[in-house]
C-alpha positions as CSV (number, residue, x, y, z in Angstrom):
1,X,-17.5,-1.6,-12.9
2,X,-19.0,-2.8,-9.6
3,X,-17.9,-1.4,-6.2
4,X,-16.6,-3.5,-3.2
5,X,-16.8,-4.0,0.4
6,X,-13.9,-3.9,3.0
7,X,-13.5,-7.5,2.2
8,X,-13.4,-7.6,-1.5
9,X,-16.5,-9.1,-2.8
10,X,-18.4,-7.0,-5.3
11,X,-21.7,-5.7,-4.3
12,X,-24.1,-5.9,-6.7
13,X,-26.4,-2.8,-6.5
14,X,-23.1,-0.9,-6.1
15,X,-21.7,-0.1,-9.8
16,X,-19.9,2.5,-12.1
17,X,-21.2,2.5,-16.0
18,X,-17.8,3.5,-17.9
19,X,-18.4,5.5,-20.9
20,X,-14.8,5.8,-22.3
21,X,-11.3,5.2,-21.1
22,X,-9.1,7.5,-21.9
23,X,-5.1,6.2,-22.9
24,X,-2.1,8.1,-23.9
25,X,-0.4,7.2,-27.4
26,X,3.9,7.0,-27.5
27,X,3.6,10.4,-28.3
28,X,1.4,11.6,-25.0
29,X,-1.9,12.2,-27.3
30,X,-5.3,10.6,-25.9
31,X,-6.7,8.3,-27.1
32,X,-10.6,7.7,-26.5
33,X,-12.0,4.3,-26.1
34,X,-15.9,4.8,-26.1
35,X,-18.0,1.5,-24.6
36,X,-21.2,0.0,-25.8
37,X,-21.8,-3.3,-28.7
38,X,-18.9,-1.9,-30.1
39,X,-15.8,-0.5,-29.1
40,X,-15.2,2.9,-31.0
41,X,-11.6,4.1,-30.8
42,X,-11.2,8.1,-31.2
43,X,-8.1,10.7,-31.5
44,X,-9.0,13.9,-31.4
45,X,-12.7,13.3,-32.5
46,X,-11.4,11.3,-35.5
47,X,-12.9,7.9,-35.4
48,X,-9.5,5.5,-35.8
49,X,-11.1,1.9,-36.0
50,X,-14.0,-0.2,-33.8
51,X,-13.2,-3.6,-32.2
52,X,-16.0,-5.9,-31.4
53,X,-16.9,-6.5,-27.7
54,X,-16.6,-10.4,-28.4
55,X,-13.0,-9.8,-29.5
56,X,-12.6,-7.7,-26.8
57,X,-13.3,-10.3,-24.8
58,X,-11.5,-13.3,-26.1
59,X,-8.1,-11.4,-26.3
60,X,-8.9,-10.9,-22.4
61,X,-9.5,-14.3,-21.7
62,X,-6.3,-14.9,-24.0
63,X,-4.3,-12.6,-22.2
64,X,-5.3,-13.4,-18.4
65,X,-4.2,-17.0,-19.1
66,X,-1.3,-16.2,-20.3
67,X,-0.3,-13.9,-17.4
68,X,-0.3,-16.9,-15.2
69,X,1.4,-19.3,-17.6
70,X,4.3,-16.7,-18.2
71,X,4.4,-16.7,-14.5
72,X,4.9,-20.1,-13.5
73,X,7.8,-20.6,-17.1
74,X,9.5,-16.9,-17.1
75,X,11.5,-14.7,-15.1
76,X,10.6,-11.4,-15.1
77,X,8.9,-9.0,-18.0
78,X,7.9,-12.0,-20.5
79,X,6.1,-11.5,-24.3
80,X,2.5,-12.4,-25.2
81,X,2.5,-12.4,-29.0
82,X,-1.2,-13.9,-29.4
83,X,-2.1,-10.3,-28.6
84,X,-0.2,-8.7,-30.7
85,X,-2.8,-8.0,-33.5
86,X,-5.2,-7.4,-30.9
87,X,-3.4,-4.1,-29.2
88,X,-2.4,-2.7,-33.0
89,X,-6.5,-2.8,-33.5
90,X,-6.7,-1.1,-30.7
91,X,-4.4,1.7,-30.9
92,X,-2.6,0.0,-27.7
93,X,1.0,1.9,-28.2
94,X,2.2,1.9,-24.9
95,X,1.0,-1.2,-22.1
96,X,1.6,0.9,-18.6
97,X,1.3,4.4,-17.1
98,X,4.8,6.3,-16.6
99,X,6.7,5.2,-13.5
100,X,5.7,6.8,-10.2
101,X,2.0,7.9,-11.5
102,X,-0.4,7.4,-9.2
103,X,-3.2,7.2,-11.9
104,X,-2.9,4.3,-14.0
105,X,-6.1,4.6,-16.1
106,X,-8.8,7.7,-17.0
107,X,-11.9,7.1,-17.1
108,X,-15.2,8.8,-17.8
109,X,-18.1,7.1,-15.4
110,X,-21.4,7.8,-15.2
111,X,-22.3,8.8,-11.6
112,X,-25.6,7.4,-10.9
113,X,-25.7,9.4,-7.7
114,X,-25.7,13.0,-9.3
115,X,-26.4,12.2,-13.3
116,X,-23.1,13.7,-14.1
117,X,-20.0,12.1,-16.1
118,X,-17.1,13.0,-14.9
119,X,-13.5,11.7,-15.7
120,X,-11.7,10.0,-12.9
121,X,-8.1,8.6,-12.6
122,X,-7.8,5.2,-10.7
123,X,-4.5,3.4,-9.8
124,X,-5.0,-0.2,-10.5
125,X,-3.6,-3.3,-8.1
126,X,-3.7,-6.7,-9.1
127,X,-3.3,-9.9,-7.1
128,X,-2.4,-11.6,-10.1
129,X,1.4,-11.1,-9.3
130,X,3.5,-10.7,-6.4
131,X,1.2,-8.2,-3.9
132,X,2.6,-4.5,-4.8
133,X,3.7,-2.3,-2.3
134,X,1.6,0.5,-0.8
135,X,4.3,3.2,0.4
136,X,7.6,2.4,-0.5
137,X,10.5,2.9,1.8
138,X,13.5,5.4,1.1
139,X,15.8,7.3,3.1
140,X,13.7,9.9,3.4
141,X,11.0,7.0,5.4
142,X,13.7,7.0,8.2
143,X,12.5,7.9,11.4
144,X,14.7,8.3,14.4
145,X,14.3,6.8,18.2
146,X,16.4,8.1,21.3
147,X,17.7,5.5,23.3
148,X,18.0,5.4,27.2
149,X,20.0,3.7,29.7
150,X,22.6,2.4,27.3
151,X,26.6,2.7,26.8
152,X,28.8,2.6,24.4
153,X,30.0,-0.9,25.2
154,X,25.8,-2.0,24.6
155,X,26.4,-0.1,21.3
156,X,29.1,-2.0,20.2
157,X,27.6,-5.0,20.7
158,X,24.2,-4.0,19.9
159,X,25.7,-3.6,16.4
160,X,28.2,-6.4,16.4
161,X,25.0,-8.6,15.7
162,X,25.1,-9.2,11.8
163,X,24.7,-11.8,9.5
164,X,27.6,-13.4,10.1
165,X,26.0,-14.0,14.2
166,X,22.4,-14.3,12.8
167,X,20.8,-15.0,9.1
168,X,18.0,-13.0,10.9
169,X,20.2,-10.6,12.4
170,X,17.9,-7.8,12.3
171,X,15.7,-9.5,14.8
172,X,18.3,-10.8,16.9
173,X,19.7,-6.8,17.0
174,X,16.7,-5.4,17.7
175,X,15.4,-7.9,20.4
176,X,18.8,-6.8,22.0
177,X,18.7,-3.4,21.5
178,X,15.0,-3.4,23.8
179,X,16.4,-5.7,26.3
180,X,19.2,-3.8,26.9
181,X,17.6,-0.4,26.9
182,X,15.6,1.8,29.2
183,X,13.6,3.4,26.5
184,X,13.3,3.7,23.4
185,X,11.0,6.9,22.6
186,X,10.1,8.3,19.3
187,X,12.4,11.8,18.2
188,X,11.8,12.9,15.1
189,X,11.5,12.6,11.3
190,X,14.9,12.3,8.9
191,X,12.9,13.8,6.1
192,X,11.8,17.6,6.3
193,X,9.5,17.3,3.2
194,X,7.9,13.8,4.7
195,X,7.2,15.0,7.7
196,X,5.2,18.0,6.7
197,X,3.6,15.6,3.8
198,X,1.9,13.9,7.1
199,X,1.4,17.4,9.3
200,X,-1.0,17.8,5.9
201,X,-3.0,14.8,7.1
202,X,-2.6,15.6,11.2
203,X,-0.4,17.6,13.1
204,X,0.6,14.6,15.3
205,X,0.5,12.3,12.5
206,X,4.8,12.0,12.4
207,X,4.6,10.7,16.2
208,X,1.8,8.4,15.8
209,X,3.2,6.6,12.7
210,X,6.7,6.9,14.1
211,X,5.3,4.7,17.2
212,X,3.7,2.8,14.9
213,X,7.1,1.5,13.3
214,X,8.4,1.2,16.7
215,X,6.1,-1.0,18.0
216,X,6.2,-3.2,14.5
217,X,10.1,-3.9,15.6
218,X,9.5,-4.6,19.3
219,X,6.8,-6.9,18.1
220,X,9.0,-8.0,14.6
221,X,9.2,-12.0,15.7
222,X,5.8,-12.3,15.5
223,X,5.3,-12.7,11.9
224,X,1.3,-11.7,11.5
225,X,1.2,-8.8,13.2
226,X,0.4,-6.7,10.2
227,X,-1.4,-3.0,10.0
228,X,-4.8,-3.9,11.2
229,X,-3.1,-5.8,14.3
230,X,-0.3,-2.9,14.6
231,X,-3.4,-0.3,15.2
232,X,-4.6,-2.4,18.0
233,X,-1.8,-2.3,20.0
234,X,-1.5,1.7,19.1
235,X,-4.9,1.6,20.9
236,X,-4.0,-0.2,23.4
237,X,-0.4,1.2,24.4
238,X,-2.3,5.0,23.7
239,X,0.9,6.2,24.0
240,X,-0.4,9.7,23.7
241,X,-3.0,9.5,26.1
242,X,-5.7,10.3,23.9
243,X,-9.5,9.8,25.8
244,X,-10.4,7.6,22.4
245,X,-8.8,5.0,21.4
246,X,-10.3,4.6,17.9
247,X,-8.0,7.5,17.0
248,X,-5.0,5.8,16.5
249,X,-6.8,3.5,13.8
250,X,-8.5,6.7,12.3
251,X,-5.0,8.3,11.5
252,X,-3.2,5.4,10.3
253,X,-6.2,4.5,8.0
254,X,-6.1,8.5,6.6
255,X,-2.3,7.6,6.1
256,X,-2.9,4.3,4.1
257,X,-5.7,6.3,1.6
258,X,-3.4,9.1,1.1
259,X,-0.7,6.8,0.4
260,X,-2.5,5.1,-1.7
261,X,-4.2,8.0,-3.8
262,X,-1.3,10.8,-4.4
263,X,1.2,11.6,-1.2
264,X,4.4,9.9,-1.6
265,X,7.6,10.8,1.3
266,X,9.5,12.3,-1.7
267,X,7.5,15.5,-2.9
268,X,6.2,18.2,-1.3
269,X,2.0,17.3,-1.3
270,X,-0.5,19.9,-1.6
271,X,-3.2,17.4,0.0
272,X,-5.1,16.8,-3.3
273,X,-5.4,13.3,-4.2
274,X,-4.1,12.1,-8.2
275,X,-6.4,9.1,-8.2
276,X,-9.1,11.4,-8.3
277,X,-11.8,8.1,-9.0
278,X,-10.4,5.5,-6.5
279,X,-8.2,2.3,-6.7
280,X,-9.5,-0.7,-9.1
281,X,-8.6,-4.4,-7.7
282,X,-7.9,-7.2,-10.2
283,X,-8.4,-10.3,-8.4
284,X,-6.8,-13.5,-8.6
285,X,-10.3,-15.1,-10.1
286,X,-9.8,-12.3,-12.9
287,X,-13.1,-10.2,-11.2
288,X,-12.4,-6.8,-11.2
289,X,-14.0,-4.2,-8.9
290,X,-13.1,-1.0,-7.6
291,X,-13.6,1.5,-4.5
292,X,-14.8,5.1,-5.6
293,X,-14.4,7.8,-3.5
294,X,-17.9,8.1,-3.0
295,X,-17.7,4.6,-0.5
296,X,-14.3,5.9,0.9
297,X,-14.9,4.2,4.3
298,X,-15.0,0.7,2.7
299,X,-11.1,1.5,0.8
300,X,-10.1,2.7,3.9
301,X,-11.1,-0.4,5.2
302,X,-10.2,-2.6,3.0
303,X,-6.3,-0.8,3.1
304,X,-6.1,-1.3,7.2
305,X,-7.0,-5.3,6.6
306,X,-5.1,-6.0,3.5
307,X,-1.8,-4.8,4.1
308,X,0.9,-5.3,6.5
309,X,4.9,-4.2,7.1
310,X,7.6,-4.9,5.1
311,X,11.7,-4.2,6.1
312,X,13.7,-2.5,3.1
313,X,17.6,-3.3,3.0
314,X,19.0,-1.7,6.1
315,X,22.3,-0.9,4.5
316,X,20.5,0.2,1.1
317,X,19.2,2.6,3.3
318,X,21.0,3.1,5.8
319,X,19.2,2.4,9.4
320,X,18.8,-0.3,12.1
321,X,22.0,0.4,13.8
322,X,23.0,2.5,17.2
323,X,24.9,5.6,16.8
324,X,25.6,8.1,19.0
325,X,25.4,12.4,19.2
326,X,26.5,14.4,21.6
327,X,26.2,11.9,24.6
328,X,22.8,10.5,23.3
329,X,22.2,7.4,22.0
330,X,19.9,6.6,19.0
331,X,18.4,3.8,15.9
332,X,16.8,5.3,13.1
333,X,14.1,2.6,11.5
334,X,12.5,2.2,8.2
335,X,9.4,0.3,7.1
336,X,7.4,0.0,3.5
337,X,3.7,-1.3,3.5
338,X,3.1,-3.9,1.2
339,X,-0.2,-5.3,-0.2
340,X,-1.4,-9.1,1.6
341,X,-2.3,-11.4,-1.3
342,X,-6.0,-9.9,-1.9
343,X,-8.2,-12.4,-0.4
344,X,-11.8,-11.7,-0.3
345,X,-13.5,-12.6,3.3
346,X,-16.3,-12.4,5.2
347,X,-16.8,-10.2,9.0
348,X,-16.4,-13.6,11.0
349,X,-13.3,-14.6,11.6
350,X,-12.8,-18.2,11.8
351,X,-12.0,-20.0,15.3
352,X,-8.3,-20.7,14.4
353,X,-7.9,-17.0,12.7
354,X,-9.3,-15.8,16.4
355,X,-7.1,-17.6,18.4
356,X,-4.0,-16.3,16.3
357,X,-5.2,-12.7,16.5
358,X,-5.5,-13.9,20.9
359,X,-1.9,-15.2,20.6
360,X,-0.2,-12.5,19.2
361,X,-2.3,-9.8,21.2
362,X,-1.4,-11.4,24.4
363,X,2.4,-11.5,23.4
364,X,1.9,-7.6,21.9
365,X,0.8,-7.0,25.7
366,X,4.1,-8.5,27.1
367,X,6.7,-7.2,24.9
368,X,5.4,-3.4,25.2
369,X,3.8,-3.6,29.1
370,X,-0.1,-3.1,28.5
371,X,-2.3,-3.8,31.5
């Protein structure tokens, strides 16, 4: 399993030799899969059955194909009975790990580093399909803004603006909202349990990210303004007046890997990361490569460039509008992070990619007032 930089492509003298993979059975008992010529499969140190590597292979190459033909003829979950035979001489019981596991496959690497062979969970992405979320929004993702130098009749209109004034209403609103108000300054966090998830990471980590989604919907009608961009202008604004400005990026990249590797806004989090090996990409060309935790800075990298903001259903969950308590005015906001369609690049930007990041700098600058 080879390693990968910030831009996806496989480095070569970078790699992971897998001894075994380790799957669960229907009845949550593992079940060994130890590499070499041969594939030997193993429950409880009783040797089950052994599947060539070429067969291996060929119900692969079966399979892959056959994820993008189901894609392009079915909606939704589709069946690939070629495979069939295949998976029942492999013990294959059960296709995916249990909904809301951060690990999606064990493995036991050998760690050419230190000699030892540890086992390692990895959650696994793929670009084969649409680009999978990062942090999923909830109500407990709310975070809530105070707004000055408004009234209640700016409220009721604020709010007035729906889909039946706009199909993109929620821009409309919020361009409103900031034209009409003084200020709009970061309060606090809806969610108790979220909040101290990200006072595990830094103590100023809620007001950071909360400025963070406030500057993605001051900035929402520019359509690329994603993470990496979103950090810039942090740096820029330096709304907290820090001497750095490299530390807004730091945070929010310590955000996207815990994300990624165990915290979620629901459950309390202890700070110890479930995908204790890394994150393994599955790219559209069917490469696969991965990012240990032994070359953390490239995932951390390659999360800031690949992903960028995504709005959840405002009445789902219940934000985007201006209420008002005891005299004060306020909008709660929401934002997932999604996945970009995994692209693998190089470090120099092409001339029109450059003069879209300009553009959308400059107008950053003008909406939010940076010198």
């Amino acid at each position: 399993m080879y390693a990968a930089d910030e831009y996806v492509n496989r480095l070569e003298d970078i790699y992971f030799p897998i001894l075994k993979i380790i799957r669960s059975d229907e009845e949550n008992r593992d079940v060994d899969y130890a590499t070499g010529q041969t594939v030997r499969i193993y429950r409880n140190g009783e040797l089950l059955g052994e599947v060539s590597n070429d067969e291996v292979a060929k119900n692969a190459e079966i399979l892959f194909e056959r994820i993008f033909e189901g894609a392009d003829d079915e909606k939704g979950a589709f069946e690939i009975p070629e495979i069939d035979s295949f998976l029942d001489n492999m013990k294959i019981t059960q296709i995916k790990a249990p909904a809301g596991d951060k690990v999606d496959i064990r493995m036991q690497i050998h760690d050419i580093k230190t000699g030892h062979d540890p086992i390692a969970g990895f959650s696994i992405k793929s670009d084969v399909g649409m680009p999978p979320t990062l942090l999923n929004a909830g109500k407990n993702t709310r975070f809530k803004y105070e707004i000055l130098g408004i009234n209640d009749k700016d409220m009721e209109e604020i709010n007035a603006i729906d889909k039946s004034v706009d199909k993109e209403y929620m821009k409309a609103r919020m361009e409103e909202l900031f034209k009409r108000a003084e200020k709009v300054r970061y309060h606090g966090m809806l969610s108790d349990t979220y909040e101290d998830n990200l006072m595990m990471i830094d103590s100023m980590l809620p007001e950071i990210y909360g400025d963070f989604i406030l500057y993605h919907y001051m900035t929402m009608s520019q359509p690329h303004i994603d993470c990496e961009t979103l950090c810039e202008v942090l740096e820029q604004k330096n709304p907290l007046g820090y001497r750095k400005g490299n530390i807004y990026t730091y945070k929010i990249k310590k955000l996207l890997c815990a994300s990624a590797l165990g915290m979620t806004p629901g459950k309390e989090w202890d700070g110890n990361e479930a995908a204790t090996g890394g994150y393994i990409i599955v790219k559209r060309d069917g490469d696969v490569v991965c990012y240990h935790l032994y070359n953390r800075n490239f995932f951390e990298e390659y999360l800031l460039k690949n992903t960028t903001i995504d709005r959840p259903s405002a009445s789902r969950y219940d934000y985007a509008y201006v209420y008002k308590e005891d005299g004060h005015y306020y909008v709660d906001l929401n934002i997932q992070i999604r996945f970009k369609s995994i692209k693998a690049g190089n470090k120099s930007q092409s001339a029109k990619e450059e003069e879209m990041h300009n553009r959308i700098m400059e107008y950053a600058r003008r909406i939010l007032g940076i010198k």
